[in-house]
C-alpha positions in Angstrom: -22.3 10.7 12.9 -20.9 8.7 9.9 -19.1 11.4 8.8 -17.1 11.9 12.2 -16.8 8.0 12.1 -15.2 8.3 9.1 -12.9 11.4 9.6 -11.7 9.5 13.0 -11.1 6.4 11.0 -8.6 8.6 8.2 -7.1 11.3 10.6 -6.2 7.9 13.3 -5.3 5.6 10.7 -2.2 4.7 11.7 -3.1 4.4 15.4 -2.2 1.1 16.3 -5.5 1.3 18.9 -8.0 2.8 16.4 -11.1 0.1 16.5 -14.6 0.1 17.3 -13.7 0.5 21.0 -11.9 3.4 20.5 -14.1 4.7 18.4 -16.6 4.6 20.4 -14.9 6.0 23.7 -13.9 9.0 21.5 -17.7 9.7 20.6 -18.8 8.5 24.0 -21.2 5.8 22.8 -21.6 2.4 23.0 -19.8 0.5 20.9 -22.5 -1.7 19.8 -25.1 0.8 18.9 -22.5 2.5 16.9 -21.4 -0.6 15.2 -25.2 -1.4 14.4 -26.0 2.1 12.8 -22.5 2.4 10.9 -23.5 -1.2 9.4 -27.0 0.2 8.6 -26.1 3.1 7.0 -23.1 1.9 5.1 -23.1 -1.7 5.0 -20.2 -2.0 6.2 -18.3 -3.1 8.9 -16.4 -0.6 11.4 -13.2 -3.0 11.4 -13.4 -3.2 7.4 -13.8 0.4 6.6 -10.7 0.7 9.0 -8.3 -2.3 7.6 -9.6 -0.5 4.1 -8.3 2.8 4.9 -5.3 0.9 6.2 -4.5 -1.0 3.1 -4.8 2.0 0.6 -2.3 4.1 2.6 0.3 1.3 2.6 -0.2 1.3 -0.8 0.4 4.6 -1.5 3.7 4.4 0.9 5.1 1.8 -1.1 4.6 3.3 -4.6 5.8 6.9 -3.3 8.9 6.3 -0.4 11.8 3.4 -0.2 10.8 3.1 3.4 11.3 -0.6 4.2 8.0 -3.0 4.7 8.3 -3.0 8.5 8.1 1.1 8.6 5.0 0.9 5.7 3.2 -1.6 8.9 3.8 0.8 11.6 3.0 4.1 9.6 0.3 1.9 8.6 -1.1 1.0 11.9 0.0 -2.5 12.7 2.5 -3.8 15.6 2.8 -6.9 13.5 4.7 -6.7 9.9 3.9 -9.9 9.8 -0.3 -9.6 10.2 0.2 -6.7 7.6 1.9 -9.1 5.2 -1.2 -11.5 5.6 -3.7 -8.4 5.6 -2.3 -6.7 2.4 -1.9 -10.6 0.6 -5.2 -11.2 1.1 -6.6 -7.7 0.2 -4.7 -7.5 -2.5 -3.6 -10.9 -3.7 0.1 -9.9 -3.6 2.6 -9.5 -1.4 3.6 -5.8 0.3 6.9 -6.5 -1.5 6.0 -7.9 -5.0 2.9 -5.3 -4.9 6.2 -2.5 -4.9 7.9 -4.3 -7.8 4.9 -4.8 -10.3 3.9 -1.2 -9.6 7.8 0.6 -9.8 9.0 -2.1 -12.5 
């Protein structure tokens, strides 16, 4: 079960209503049984391992396209550019945009 969990959580990604709701509908469960033996098994959060997955891929689409901030949200899996500004700040400590310059010089 984690495993289809977790191969939901990387092949939806950028689905702007991937959460533990969704999740669960798509494995017809409940979403607080599968929230309580995600955390057990992995101790961690549904919504973290999610944001995580999130995070890493913006990363990667701002060190390997031009696209601009906004599109890296979207592709990303937010409807707020500015959410994923405070999302990858605090993650990361650094802006989307300054993340981009310190990593392409």
């Amino acid at each position: 079960m984690i495993r289809k969990i977790n191969d939901l959580i990387h092949k939806e990604y950028a689905n702007p209503n991937l959460s533990l709701n969704w999740i669960a509908d798509e494995l017809d469960m409940s979403s607080i049984y599968l929230s309580r033996v995600y955390k057990q098994q992995t101790l961690a959060a549904i919504v973290d391992v999610i944001n995580n997955v999130r995070m890493e891929r913006a990363k990667e689409f701002l060190l390997n396209t031009d696209w601009p901030i906004v599109d890296i949200a979207v592709k990303s899996g937010y409807t707020s550019s500015s959410y994923f500004h405070r999302m990858f700040k605090k993650s990361f400590s650094v802006t989307p945009s300054d993340y981009r310059k310190m990593n392409l010089g």
